[in-house]
C-alpha positions as CSV (number, residue, x, y, z in Angstrom):
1,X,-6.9,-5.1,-15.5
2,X,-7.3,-1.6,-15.6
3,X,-6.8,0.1,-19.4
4,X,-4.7,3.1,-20.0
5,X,-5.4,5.7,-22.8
6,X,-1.2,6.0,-23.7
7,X,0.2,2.8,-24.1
8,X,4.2,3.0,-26.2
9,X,6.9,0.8,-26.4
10,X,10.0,1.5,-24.0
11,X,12.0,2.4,-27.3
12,X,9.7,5.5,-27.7
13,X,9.6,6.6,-23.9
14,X,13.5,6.3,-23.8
15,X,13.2,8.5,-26.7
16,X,10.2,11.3,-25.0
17,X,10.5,10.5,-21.4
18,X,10.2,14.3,-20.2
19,X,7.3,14.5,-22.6
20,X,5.5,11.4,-21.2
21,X,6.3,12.6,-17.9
22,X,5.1,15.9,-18.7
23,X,2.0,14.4,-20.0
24,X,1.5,12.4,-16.8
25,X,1.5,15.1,-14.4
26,X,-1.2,17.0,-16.2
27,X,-3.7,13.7,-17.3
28,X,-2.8,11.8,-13.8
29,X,-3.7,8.8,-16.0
30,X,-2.0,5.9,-16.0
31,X,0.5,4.5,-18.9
32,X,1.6,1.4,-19.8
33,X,5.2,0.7,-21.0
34,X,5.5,-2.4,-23.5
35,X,8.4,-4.4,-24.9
36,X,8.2,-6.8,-27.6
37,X,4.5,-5.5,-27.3
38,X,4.0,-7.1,-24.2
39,X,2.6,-4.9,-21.2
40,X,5.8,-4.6,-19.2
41,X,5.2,-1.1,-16.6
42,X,2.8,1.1,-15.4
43,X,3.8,4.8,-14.9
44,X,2.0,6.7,-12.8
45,X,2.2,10.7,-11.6
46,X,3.3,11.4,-8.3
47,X,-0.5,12.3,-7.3
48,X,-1.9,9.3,-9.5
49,X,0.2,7.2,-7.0
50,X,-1.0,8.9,-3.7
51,X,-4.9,8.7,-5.2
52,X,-3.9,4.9,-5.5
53,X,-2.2,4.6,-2.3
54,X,-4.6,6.4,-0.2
55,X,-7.6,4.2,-1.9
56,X,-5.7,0.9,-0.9
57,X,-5.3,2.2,2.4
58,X,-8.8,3.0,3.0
59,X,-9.7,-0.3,2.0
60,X,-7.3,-1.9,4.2
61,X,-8.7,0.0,6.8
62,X,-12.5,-0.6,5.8
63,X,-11.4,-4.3,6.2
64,X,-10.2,-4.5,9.3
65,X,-13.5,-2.0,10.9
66,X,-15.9,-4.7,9.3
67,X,-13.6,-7.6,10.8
68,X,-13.5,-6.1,14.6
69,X,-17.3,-5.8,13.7
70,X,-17.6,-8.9,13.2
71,X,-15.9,-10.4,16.2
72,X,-17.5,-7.7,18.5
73,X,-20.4,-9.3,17.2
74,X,-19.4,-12.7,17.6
75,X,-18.4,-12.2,21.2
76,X,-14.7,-11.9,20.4
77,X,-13.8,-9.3,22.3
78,X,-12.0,-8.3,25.4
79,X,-12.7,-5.5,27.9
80,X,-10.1,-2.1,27.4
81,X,-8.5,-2.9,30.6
82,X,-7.8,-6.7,29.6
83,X,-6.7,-6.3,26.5
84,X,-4.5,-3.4,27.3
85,X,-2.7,-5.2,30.1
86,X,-2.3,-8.2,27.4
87,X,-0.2,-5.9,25.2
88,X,1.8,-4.3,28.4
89,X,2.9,-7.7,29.4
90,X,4.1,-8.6,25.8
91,X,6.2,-4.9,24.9
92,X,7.6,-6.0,28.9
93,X,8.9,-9.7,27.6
94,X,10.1,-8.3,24.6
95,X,11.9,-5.2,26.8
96,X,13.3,-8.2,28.6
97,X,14.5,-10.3,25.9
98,X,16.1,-7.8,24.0
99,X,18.2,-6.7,27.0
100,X,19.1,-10.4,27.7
101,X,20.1,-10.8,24.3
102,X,22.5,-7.5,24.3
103,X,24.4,-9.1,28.0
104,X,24.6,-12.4,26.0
């Protein structure tokens, strides 16, 4: 679990939200929300968020490269021209059902 530097209970952001969001925007850290003083939230600044997102995406990404790597590898792996025609023939059928399903 990551740790935050501001942790407070839910009582005292109700009380200083525009201060803890305030706060937020200029740290870009994290904060944790507790009630009962159990972790209950994480708030983040809009560009905490997009730093987190962006990372997750990358990794998703780096994922997937290393997988097709792996298969290309393996000898999993179709020609362009094959694979391409694959997917064509699939968006067709599904073109084709969905206008059957609209007559019907």
């Amino acid at each position: 679990m990551i740790s935050t530097e501001y942790t407070q209970s839910l009582s005292d952001f109700r009380e200083r939200a525009a201060e803890t969001i305030d706060r937020l925007n200029q740290t870009n850290e994290a904060e944790t929300l507790t009630v009962n003083g159990e972790a209950r939230a994480v708030l983040l600044s809009p560009a905490a968020y997009d730093d987190l997102a962006k990372g997750a995406l990358m990794a998703r990404d780096a994922s997937v490269i290393r997988r097709s790597i792996q298969q290309l590898n393996e000898g999993n792996s179709l020609e362009a021209n094959v694979f391409f025609n694959g997917v064509r023939s699939q968006l067709l059928a599904m073109k084709a059902a969905q206008k059957k399903a609209v007559i019907e």
